[in-house]
C-alpha positions in Angstrom: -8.0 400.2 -65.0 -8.6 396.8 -66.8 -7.1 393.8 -64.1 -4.4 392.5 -66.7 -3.1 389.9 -64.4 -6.7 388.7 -64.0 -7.1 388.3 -67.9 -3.9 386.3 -68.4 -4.5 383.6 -65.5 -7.7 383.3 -67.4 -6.2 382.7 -70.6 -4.2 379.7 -69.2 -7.0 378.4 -67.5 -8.5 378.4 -71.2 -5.5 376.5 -72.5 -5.0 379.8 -74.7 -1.5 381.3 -73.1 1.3 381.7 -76.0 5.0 381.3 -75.1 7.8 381.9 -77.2 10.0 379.3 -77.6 14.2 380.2 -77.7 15.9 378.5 -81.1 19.5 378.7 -81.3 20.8 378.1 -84.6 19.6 378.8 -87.8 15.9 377.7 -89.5 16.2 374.1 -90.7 14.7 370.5 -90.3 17.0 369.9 -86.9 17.2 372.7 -84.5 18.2 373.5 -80.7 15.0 375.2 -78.9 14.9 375.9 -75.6 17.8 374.0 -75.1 16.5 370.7 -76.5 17.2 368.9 -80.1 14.3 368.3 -81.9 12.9 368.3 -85.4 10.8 371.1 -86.4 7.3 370.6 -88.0 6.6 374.3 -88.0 8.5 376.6 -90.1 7.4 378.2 -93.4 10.8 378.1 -94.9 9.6 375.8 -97.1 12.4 374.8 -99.5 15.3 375.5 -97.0 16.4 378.8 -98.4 16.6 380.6 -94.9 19.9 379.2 -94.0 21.3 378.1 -98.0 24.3 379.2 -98.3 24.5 381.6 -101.7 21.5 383.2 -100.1 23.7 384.0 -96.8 27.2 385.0 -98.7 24.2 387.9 -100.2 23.3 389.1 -97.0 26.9 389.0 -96.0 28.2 391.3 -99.6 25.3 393.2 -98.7 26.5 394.3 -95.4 29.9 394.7 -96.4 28.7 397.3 -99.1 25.4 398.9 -97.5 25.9 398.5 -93.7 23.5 396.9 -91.4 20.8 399.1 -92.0 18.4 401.3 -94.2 18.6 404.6 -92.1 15.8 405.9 -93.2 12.3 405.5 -95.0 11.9 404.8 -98.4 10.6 407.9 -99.4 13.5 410.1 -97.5 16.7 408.4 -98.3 16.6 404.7 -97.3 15.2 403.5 -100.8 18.6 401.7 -102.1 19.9 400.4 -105.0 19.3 397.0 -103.7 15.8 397.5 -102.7 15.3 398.9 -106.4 17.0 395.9 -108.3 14.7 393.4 -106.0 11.8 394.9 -107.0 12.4 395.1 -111.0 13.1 391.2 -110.3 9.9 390.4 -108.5 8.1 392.2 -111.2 9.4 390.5 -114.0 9.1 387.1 -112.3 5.7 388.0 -111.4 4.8 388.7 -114.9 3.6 392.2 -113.6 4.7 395.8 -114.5 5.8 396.8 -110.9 6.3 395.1 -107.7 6.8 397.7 -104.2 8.8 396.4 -101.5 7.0 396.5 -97.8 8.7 395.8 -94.6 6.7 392.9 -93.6 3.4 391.1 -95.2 1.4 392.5 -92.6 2.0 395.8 -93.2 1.6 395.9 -97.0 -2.2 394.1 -96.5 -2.7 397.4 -94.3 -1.4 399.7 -96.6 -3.3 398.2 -99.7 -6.6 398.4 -98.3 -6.2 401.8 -96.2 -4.6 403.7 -99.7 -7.5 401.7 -102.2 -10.8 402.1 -99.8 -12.5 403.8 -97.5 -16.0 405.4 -96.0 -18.7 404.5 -98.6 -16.7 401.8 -99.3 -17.1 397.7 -99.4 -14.2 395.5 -98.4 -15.1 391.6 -99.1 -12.8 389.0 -97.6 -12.5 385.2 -96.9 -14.0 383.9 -94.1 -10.7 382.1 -93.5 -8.3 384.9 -94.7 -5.3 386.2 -92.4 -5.6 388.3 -89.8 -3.7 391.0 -91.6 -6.3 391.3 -94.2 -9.1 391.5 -91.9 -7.2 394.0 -90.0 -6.7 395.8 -93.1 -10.1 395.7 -94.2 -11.2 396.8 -90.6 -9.2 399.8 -90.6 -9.5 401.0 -93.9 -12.9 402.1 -92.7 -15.2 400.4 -95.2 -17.8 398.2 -94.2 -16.8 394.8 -94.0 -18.2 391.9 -95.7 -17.0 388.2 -94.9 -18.0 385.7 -97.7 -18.4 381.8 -97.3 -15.0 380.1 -97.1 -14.1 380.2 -101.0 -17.4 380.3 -101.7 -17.7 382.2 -105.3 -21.4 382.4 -105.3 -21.8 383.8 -101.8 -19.0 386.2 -103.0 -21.0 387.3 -105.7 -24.0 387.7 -104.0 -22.7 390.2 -101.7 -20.8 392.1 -104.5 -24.3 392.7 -106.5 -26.0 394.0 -103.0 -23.2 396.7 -103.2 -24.2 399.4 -105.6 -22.5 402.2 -104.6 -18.6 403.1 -103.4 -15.4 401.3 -104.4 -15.3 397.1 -104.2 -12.2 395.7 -102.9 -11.9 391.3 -102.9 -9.0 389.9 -100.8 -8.5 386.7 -99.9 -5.4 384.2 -99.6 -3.9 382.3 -102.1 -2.7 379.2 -99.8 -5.0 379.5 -96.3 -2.3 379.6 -93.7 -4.2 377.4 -90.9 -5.9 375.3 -93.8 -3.2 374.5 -96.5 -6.1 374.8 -99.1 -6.0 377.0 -101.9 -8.6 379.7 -103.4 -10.6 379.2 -106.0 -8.7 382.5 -108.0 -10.0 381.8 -111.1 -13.9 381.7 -110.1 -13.2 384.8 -108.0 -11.5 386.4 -110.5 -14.0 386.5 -112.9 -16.8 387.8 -110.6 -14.6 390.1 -109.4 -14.6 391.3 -112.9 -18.6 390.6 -114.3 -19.1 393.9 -110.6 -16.2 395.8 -111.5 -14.1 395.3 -107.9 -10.6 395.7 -106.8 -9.1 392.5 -106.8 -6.0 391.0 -104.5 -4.8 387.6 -103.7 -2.1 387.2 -100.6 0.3 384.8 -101.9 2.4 384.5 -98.9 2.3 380.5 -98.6 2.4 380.2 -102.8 4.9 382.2 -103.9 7.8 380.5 -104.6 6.3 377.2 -104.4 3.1 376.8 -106.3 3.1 376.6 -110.0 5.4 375.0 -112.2 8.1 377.8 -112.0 7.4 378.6 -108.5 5.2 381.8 -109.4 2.5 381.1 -107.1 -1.3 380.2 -107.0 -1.9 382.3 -110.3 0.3 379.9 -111.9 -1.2 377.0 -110.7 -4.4 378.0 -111.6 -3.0 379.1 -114.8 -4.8 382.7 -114.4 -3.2 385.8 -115.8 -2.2 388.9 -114.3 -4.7 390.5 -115.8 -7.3 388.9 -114.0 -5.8 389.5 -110.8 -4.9 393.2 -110.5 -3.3 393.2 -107.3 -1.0 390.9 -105.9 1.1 390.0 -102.6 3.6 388.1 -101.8 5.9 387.4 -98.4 9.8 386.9 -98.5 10.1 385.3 -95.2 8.1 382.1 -96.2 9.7 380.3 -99.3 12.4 382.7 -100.2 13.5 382.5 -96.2 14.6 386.1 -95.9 12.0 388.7 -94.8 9.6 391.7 -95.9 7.2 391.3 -98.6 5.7 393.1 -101.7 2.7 394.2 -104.0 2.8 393.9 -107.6 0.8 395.3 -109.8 0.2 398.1 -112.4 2.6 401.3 -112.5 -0.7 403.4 -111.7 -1.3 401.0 -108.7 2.4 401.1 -107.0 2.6 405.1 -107.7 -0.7 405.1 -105.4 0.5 403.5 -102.8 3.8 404.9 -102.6 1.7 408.6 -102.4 -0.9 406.8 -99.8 -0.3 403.8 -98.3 1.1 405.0 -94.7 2.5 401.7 -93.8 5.1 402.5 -96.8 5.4 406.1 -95.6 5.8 406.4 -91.9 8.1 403.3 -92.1 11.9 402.6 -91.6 12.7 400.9 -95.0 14.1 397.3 -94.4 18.2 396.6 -94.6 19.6 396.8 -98.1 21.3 393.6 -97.3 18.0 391.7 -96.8 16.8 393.2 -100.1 20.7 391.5 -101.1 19.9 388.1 -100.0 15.7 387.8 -101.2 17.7 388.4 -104.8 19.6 385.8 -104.3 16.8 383.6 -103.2 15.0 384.5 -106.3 17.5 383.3 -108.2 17.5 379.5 -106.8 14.1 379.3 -107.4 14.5 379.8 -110.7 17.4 377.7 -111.4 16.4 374.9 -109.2 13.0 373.7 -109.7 14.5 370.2 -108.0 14.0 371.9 -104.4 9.9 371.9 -105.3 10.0 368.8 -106.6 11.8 367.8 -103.3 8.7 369.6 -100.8 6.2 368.0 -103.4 7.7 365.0 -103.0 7.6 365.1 -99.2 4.0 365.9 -98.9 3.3 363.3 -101.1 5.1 361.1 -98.8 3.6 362.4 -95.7 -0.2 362.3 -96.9 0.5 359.1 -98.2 1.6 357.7 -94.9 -1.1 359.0 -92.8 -3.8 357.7 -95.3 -2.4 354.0 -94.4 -1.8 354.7 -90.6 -5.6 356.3 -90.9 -4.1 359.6 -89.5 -7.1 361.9 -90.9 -5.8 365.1 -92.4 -7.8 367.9 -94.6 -7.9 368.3 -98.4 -4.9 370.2 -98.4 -2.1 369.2 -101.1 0.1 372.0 -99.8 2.9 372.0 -97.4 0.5 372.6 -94.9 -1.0 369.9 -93.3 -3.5 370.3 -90.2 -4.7 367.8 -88.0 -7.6 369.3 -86.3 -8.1 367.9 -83.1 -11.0 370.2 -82.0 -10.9 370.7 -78.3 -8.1 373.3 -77.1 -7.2 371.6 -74.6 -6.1 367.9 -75.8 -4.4 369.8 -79.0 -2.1 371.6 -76.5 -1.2 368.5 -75.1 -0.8 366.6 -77.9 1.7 369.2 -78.7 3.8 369.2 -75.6 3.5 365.0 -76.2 5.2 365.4 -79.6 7.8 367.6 -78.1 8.3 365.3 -75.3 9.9 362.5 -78.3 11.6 365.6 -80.1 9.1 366.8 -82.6 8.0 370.6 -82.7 4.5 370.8 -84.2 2.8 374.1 -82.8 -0.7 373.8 -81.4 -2.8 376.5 -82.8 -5.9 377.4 -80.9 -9.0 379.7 -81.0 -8.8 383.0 -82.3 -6.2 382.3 -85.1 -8.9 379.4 -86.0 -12.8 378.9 -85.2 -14.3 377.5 -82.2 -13.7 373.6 -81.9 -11.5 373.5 -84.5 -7.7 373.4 -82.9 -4.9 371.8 -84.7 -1.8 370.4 -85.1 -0.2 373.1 -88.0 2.6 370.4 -89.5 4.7 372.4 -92.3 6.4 370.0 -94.4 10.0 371.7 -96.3 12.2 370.3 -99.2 14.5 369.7 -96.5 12.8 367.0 -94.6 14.4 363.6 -94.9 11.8 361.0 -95.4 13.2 359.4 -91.8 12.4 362.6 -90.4 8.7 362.0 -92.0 8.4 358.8 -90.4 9.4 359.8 -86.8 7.0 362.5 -86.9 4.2 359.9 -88.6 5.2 357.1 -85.9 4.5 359.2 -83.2 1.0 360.4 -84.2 -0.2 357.0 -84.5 1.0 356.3 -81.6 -0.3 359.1 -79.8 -4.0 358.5 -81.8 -4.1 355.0 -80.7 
């Protein structure tokens, strides 16, 4: 029997260990954790919707009218009335005819690829993309193929070496350790000239990207045509939880007949279905909130580029500085928290080899004093 205990002294001897940290209170710029006030550089709630308060009186009517929770799967009797109405909305502000409801993101990027592919199969993915759609693609049982990091010509490449079996193309819309964004349009099309499955994971666009928060097809200004499938996280900008695929009614009645992480699944609380409506709604109605995060990234890059903090090309929220060795990002990180700044150190395997980071997530609810703290202390730690 494996030596377990063995395994995780050697992971802290490697700088590798993961703790979880104890908030109390709710997500926003200034939080308790572990006992200690500090501002937080780390969370995806990107325009502060997690603790707004419309979006909690919805989870609260929810309750009151559905209970705490779902009961059941979708597909037996747990499929309410709120989970219907969410996903008519997230279909008609995605622009496509149907949008599924999943319980979390991870679990839709499994379902997709295990209900589209299988043996005989390709799967092509990112070099960069998210675990979850390399696990999907993994245990879909297709063969695997990694492109270039968003590399269109190495994309298709591969895609004309594959002349038999279904093609499925994933990839991320915003890379989650990178802050960049795919090239969708270029993919798209040579997704389209070899007749393959395409699906962008839009879990750090949606609800930010674009000019009415629609994502990175928006942005890109790339219809839904061109992209057949797409996914989308509600725990990230809308700051409730669960996530969905949209996509054509033929697509969505597949998956609810085959994708077993819809099936064999508990359906999420009515209540949360409740609240992501809600959230929906501000985004629509106030486009000031991403004009607010833009604003702060601005802000922050801008900063750094004086102070000769060296960031990457990303013009998201997401802001890395990669520090390379393990080690000295680790303690750079408990440095940071030492002056009351949480920015999470994120090591090998999440990223490649000599490449750990500093994630910094920049929200529409940062003050521009909070900015600056976090800004002072890097250059004071770089010097």
């Amino acid at each position: 029997m494996k030596d377990l205990n063995k395994e995780l002294h050697q992971r802290k001897a490697n700088h590798l260990y993961r703790k979880r940290r104890i908030s109390d209170g709710p997500q926003q710029p200034e939080m308790i954790i572990d006992g200690k006030q500090v501002i937080s550089f780390c969370s995806n709630d990107y325009l502060g919707l997690a603790n707004h308060t419309e979006v909690k009186a919805a989870f609260i009517k929810g309750v009151e009218h559905y209970g705490a929770g779902s009961g059941a799967a979708h597909l037996i009797n747990g499929h309410s009335r709120a989970h219907h109405a969410l996903e008519q909305a997230l279909a008609e502000f995605t622009g496509y005819p149907r949008a599924l409801l999943f319980s979390t993101g991870y679990m839709a990027n499994l379902g997709l690829a295990q209900a589209l592919v299988g043996k005989g199969d390709t799967v092509l993915e990112d070099r960069l993309n998210h675990a979850s759609l390399l696990d999907g693609g993994l245990l879909s049982g297709a063969r695997m193929m990694r492109y270039q990091h968003n590399a269109a010509e190495d994309l298709d490449t591969k895609l004309a070496s594959r002349t038999s079996g279904e093609k499925l193309v994933l990839t991320d819309g915003v890379f989650s350790m990178d802050g960049d964004i795919a090239e969708i349009t270029a993919l798209a099309n040579i997704c389209q000239k070899h007749g393959a499955w395409f699906m962008v994971d839009d879990a750090h666009g949606f609800g930010v990207l674009g000019a009415n928060g629609r994502g990175t097809l928006e942005h890109h200004g790339v219809a839904t045509a061109d992209v057949p499938i797409y996914m989308a996280t509600l725990g990230k900008a809308l700051g409730t939880a669960g996530a969905f695929i949209a996509g054509s009614d033929e697509l969505v009645e597949t998956l609810i007949q085959k994708a077993r992480t819809y099936i064999y699944t508990t359906a999420s609380p009515p209540a949360v279905a409740e609240a992501t409506r809600a959230s929906l709604d501000i985004i629509k109605s106030h486009p000031e909130l991403r004009g607010r995060l833009k604003n702060n990234i601005h802000y922050f890059t801008s900063c750094c580029d004086q102070l000769g903090i060296e960031l990457t090309n990303s013009q998201t929220a997401i802001q890395p500085v990669i520090i390379g060795d393990t080690q000295t990002t680790v303690a750079v990180s408990e440095q940071l928290l030492a002056q009351g700044i949480l920015v999470t150190a994120i090591r090998p395997p999440t990223v490649p080899e000599g490449t750990a980071r500093l994630r910094i997530t920049l929200s529409a609810t940062h003050s521009h004093a909070h900015i600056d703290k976090l800004i002072s202390a890097l250059d004071v730690i770089q010097s």
